[in-house]
N, C-alpha and C positions, 0 to 999 in steps of 0.2 A: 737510396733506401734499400734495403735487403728484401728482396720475393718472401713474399710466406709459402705457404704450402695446403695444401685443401687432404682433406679426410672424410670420404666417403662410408660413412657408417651405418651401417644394419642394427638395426634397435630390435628387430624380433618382430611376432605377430600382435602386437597388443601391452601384455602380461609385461609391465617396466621391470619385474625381476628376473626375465630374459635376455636383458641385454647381458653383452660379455664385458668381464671385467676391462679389456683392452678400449671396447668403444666408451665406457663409462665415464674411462681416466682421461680421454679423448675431449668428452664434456664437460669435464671441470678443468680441462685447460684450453679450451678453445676462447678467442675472442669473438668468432662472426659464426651465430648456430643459426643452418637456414632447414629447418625442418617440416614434412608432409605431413599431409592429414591423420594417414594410419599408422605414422611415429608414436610409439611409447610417451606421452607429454610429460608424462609423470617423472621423467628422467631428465627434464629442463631445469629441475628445481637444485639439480648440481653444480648448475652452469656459474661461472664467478659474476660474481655482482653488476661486474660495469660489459658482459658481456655481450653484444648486440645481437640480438634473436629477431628472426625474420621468416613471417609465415610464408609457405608455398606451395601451400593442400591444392590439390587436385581431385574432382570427382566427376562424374558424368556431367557434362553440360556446364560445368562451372568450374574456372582454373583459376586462380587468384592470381597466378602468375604463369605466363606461357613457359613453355620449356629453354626456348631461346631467351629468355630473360632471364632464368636460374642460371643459366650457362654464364652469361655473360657480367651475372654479379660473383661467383665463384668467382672467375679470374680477377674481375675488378676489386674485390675485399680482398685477393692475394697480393697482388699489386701495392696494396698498401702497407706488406709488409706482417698481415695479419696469419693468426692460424686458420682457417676457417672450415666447420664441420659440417657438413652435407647429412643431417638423419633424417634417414628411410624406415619406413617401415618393412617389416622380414628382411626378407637378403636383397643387397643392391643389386646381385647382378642376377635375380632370378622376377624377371619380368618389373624391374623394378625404374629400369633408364639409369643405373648410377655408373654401369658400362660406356653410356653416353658421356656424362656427365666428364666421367673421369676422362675419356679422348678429346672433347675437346679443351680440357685445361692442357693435359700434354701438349697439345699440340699449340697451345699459347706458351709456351713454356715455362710451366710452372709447373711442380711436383705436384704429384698425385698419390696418394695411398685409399688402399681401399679396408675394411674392419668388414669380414662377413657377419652375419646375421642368422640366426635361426629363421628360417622359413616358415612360413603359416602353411602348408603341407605338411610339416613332420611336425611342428608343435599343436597345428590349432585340430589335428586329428587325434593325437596321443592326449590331447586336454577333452577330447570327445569319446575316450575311447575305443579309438578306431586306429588299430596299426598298418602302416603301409603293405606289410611284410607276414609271413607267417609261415613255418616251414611246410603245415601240413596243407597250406590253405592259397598262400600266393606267394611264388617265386620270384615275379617280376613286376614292375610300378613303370608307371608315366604320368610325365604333369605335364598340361597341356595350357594356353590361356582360352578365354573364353571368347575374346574378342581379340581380334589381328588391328595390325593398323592398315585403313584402308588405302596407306597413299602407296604400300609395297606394291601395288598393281595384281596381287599374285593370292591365293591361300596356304599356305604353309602348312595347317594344321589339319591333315586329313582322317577326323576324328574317327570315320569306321573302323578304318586301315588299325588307326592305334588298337581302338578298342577291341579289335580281334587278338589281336598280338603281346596283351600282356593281362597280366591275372588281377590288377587293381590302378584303376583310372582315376586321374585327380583330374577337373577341373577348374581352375583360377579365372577369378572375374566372368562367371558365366551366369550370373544371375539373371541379368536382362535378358537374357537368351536362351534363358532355360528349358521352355516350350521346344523352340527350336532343336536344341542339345537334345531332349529326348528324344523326337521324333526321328532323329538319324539314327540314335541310339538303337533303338526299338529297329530298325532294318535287320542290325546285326547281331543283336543280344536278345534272348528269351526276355517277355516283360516280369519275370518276376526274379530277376537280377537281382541281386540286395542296393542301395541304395541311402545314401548317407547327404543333408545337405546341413553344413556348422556353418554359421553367421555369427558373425562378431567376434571370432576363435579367439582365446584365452582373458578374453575380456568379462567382466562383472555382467557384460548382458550375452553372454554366450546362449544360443540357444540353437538347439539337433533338433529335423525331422528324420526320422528314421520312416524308409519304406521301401518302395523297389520300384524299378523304371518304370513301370506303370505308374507308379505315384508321381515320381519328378512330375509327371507331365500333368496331373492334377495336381500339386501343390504349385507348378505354373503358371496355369489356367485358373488358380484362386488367389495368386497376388500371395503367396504367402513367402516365397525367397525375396530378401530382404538383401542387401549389399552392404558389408562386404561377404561374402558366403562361399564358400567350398564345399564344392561336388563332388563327391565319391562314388565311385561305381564297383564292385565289387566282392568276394565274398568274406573279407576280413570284417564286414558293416557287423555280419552277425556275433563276431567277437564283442561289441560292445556291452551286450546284455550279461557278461563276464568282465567286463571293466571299466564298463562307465562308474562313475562316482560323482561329476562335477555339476552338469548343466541342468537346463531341461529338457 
């Protein structure tokens, strides 16, 4: 029987008319779709009739299915000969595991392709009115996650460091953690930084707190960041009141 091949695809932050025509065309010819929690679902409804769809959300404290077990049906539904599509939400390879994903199918040898993704950094803040960028206002960005995996032994992410060195701060999955995120924050930033936190980016329940590092840390301490949510840190937040239109 003839290998099939696996296709790693980035659906976007949400918003199903985000994905790209390339991952779409991908959906309506896959036979094996194993898609996550913050996959676009609304783009399943493309898939061909007899196509087998297989949930594999992940979210704090609850994984429907381990990572070694995604791995390991990828190869096995290729094996059989099958197409099969791996959708993610935002881009696979920006803190996503489709980088994973996709090494160890190579390395079983079976073909790999990957279909990037609009990011929920550049979509779920331009749907908030918040630009990364701005000539007058910030020349340089970094996106950072919020939580490391703890088995690296190590921290990677030495949030001060970043946050002195560049003019607008994103951070990814830092909800849980937010308290925390500020209070480091606060060492090396004025507390009245600007301050942006978008939960549920381009989706129907989108919703923006706008305030400043001082705030992060009471909107923390009051349970009010919600997951999945993006953190923004500085002064492009005040551009919104110039081009927000969407959320609350």
């Amino acid at each position: 029987m003839r290998t099939g091949k696996v296709i790693i695809v980035g659906g976007g932050p949400g918003d199903p008319m985000l994905i790209t025509i390339k991952g779409l065309e991908y959906i309506k010819k896959a036979d094996v779709i194993i898609y996550d929690r913050l996959a676009p679902l609304e783009v399943l409804k493309y898939a061909k009739e007899k196509a087998e769809l297989i949930y594999a959300g992940k979210e704090r404290g609850r994984h429907y299915m381990k990572q070694d077990e995604i791995n390991r049906i990828l190869v096995a539904k290729a094996r059989e000969g099958k197409l099969v599509v791996r959708l993610k939400g935002g881009d696979p390879y920006t803190f996503g595991r489709g980088e994973e994903e996709c090494l160890y199918v190579v390395e079983h040898g079976i073909e790999c392709e990957v279909v990037p993704g609009i990011p929920s950094y550049v979509a779920g803040l331009a749907y908030a009115g918040i630009p990364l960028t701005h000539r007058g206002l910030a020349s340089s960005f970094a996106v950072v996650t919020g939580q490391e995996d703890p088995k690296k032994g190590f921290q990677a992410v030495k949030l001060e460091d970043t946050a002195r060195s560049v003019d607008t701060l994103v951070i990814l999955m830092g909800a849980k953690r937010a308290a925390e995120i500020a209070k480091k924050l606060l060492n090396v930033l004025p507390p009245e930084t600007p301050v942006a936190v978008v939960m549920n980016a381009t989706t129907l329940h989108q919703k923006t707190l706008i305030g400043t590092l001082k705030d992060l840390l009471d909107f923390a301490n009051k349970n009010l960041i919600k997951p999945p949510a993006l953190i923004v840190i500085g002064k492009t937040v005040l551009l919104r009141n110039k081009l927000w239109k969407k959320d609350a």
